[in-house]
Backbone as ProteinMPNN parsed JSONL, in Angstrom:
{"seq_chain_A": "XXXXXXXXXXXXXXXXXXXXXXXXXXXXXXXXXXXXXXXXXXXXXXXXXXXXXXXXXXXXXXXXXXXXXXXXXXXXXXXXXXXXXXXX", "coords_chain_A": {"N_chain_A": [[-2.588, -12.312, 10.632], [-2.599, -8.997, 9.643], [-4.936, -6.452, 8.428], [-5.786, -3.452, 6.73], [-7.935, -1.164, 5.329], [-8.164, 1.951, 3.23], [-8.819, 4.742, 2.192], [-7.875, 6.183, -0.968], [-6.547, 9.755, -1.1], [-5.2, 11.555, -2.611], [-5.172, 13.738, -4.813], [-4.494, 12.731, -7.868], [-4.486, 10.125, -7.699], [-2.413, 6.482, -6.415], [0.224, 7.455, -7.404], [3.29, 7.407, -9.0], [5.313, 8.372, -7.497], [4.328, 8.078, -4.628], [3.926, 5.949, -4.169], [6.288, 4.452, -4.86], [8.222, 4.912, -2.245], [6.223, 3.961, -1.008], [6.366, 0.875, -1.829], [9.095, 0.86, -1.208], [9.333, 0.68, 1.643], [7.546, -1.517, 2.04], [9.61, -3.668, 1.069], [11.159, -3.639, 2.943], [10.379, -5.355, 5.188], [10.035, -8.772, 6.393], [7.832, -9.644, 6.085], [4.698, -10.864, 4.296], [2.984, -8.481, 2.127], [0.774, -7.332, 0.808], [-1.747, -5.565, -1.902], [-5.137, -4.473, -2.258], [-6.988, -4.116, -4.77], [-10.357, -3.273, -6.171], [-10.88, -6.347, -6.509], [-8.36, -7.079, -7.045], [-5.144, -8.17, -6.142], [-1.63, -7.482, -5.197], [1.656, -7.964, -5.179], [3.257, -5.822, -2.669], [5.675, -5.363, -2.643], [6.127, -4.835, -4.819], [6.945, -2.43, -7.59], [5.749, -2.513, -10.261], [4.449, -3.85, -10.315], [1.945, -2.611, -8.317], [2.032, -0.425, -9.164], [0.563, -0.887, -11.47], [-2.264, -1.668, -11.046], [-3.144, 0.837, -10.813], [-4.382, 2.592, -9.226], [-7.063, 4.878, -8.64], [-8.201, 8.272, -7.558], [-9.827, 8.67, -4.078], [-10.522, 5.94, -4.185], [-11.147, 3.02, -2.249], [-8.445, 1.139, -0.564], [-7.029, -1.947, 0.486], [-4.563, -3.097, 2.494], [-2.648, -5.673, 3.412], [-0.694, -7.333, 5.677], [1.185, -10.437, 6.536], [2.82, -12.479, 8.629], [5.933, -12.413, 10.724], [6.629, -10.363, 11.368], [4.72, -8.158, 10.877], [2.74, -6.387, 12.163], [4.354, -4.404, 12.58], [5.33, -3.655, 9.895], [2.32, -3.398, 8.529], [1.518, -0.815, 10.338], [4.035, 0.791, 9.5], [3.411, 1.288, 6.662], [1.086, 2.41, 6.578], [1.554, 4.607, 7.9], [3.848, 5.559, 6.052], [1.956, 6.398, 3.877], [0.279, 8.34, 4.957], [1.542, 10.243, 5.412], [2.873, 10.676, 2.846], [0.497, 12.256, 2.12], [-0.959, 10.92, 0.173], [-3.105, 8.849, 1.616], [-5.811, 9.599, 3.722]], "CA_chain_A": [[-2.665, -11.407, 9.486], [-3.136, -7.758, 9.709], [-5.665, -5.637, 7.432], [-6.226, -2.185, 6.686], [-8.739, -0.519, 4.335], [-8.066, 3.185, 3.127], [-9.338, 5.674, 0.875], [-6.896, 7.03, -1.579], [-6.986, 10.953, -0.789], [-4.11, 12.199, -3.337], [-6.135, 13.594, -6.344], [-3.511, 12.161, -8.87], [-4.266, 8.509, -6.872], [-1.579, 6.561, -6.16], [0.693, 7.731, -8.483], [4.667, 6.525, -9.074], [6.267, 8.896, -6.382], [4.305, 7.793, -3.487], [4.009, 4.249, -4.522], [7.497, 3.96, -4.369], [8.0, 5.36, -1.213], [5.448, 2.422, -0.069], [7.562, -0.118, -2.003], [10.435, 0.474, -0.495], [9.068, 0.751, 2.593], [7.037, -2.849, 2.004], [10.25, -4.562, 0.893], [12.115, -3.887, 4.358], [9.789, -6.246, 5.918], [9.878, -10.073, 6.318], [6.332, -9.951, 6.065], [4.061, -10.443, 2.866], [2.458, -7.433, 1.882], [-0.072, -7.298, 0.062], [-2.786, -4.037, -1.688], [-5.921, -5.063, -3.087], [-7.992, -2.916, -5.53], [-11.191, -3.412, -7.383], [-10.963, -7.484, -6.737], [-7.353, -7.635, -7.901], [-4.547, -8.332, -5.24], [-0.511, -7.585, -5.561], [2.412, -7.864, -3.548], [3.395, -4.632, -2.737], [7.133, -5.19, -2.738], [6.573, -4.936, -6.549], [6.318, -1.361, -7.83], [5.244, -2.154, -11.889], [2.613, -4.498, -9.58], [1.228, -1.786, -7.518], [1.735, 0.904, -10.44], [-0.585, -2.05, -12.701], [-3.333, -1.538, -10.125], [-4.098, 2.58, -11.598], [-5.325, 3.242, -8.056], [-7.66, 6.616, -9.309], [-8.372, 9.068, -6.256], [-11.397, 8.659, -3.97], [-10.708, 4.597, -4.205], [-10.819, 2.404, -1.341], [-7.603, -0.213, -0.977], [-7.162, -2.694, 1.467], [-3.498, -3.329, 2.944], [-2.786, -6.82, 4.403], [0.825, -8.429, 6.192], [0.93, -11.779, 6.628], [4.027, -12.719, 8.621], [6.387, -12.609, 11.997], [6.761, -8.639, 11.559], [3.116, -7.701, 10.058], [2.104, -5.374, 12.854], [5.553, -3.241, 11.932], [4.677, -3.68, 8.649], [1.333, -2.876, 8.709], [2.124, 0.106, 10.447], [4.694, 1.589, 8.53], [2.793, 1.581, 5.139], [-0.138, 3.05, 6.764], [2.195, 5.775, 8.293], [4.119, 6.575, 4.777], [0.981, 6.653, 3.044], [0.108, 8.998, 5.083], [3.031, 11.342, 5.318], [2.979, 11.188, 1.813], [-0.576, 12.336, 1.6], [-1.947, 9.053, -0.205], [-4.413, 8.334, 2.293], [-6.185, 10.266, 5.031]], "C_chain_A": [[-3.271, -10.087, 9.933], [-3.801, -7.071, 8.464], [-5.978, -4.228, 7.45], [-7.096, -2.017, 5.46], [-8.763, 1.006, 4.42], [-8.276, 3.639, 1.998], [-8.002, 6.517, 0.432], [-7.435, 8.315, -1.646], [-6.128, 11.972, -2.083], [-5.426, 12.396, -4.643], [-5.243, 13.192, -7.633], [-4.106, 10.576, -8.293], [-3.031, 8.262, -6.149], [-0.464, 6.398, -7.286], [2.644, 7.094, -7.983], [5.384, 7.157, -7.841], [6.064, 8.248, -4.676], [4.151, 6.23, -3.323], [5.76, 3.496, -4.615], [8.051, 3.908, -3.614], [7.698, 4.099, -0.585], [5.848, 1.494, -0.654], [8.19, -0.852, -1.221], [10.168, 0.506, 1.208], [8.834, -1.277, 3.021], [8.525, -4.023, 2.139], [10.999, -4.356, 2.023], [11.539, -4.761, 4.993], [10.17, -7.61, 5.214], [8.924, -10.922, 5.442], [5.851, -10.017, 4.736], [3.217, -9.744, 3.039], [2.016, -7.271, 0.726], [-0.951, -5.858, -0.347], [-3.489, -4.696, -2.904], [-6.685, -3.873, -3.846], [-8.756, -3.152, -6.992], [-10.704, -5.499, -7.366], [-9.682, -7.911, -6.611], [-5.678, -7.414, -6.315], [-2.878, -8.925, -5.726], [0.263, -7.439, -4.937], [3.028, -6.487, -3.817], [4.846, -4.547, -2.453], [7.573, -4.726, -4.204], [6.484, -3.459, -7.183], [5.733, -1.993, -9.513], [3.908, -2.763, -10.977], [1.678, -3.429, -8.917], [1.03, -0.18, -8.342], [0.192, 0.05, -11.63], [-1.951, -1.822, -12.14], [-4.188, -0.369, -10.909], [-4.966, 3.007, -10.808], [-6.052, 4.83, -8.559], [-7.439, 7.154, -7.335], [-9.798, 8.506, -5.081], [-11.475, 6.707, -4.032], [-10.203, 4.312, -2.791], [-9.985, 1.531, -1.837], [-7.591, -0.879, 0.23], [-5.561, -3.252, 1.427], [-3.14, -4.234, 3.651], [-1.323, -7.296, 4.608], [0.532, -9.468, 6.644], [2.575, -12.219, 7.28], [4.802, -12.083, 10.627], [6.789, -11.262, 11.922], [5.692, -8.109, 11.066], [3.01, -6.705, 10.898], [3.067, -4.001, 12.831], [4.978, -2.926, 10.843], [3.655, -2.978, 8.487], [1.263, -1.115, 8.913], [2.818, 1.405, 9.971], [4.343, 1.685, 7.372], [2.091, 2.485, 5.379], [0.831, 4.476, 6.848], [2.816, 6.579, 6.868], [3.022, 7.005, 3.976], [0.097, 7.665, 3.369], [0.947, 10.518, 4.97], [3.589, 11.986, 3.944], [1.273, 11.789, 0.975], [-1.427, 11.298, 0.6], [-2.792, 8.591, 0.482], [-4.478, 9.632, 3.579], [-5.655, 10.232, 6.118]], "O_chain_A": [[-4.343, -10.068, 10.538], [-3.151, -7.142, 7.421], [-6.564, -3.882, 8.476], [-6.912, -2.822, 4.546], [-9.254, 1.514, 5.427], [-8.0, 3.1, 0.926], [-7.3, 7.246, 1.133], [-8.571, 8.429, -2.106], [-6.573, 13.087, -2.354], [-6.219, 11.604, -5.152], [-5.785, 13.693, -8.618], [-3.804, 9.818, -9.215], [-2.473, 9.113, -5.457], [-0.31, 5.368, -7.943], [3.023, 6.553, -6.944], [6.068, 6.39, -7.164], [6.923, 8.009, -3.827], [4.302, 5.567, -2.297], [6.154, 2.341, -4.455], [8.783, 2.919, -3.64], [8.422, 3.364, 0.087], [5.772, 0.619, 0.209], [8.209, -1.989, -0.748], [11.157, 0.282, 1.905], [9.466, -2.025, 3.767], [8.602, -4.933, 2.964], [11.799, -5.291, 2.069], [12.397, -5.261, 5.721], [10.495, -7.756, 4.036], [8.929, -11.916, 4.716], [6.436, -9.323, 3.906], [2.456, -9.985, 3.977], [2.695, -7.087, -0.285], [-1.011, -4.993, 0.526], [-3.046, -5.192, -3.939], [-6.868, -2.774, -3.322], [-8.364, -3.214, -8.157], [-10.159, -5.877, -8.403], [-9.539, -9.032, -6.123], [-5.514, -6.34, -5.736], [-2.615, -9.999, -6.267], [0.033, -6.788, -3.918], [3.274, -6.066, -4.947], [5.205, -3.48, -1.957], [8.666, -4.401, -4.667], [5.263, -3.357, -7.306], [4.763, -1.249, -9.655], [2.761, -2.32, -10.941], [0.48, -3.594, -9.146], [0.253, 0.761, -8.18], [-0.76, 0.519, -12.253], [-2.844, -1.801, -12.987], [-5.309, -0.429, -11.415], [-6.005, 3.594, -11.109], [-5.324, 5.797, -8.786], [-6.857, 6.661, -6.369], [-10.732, 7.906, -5.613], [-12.599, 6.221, -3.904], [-9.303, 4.906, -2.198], [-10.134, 1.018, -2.947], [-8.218, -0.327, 1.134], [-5.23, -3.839, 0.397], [-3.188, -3.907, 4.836], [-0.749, -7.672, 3.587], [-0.529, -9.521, 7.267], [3.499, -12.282, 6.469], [4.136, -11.488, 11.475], [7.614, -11.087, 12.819], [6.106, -7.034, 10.631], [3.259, -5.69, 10.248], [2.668, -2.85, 13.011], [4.168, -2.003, 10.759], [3.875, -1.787, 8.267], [1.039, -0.306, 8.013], [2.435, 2.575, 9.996], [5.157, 2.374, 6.757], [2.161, 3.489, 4.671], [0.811, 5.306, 5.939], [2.519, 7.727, 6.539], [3.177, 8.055, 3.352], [-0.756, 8.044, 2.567], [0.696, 11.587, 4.415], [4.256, 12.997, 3.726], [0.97, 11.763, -0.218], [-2.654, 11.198, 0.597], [-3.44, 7.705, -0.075], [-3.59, 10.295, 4.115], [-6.137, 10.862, 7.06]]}, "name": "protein", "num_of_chains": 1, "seq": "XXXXXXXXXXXXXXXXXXXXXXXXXXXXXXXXXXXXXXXXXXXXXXXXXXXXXXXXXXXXXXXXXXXXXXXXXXXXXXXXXXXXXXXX"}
């Protein structure tokens, strides 16, 4: 299992544009992909799931793959989430 923890940087949070983005990104993988926030933990293939969250700005999330492509995975979330300004 791979983990990340990142501070949402977007002052909107993570709002519907870049959350979809990381979606569709999530659902190309094998892997389960997971984003936890504030206790509460959703698979991130789901957008209403990862829109349900209401990541604010300034919040830490934690990004986990579980699976025989995770370190791709992993990876490539971190990378759109950056690219789309959503995290540092």
């Amino acid at each position: 299992m791979r983990e990340i923890k990142v501070i949402v940087v977007d002052p909107v949070g993570l709002h519907a544009r870049p959350a979809t983005v990381a979606v569709n990104a999530a659902s190309k993988f094998k892997s389960e992909v997971n984003i936890s926030y504030k206790e509460r933990s959703i698979n991130m293939k789901s957008i209403m799931g990862v829109m349900s969250l209401g990541i604010p700005t300034q919040s830490e999330i934690t990004i986990t793959c579980e699976g025989e492509d995770e370190d791709a995975a992993i990876q490539a979330i971190e990378d759109i989430l950056k690219a789309q300004k959503v995290i540092g």
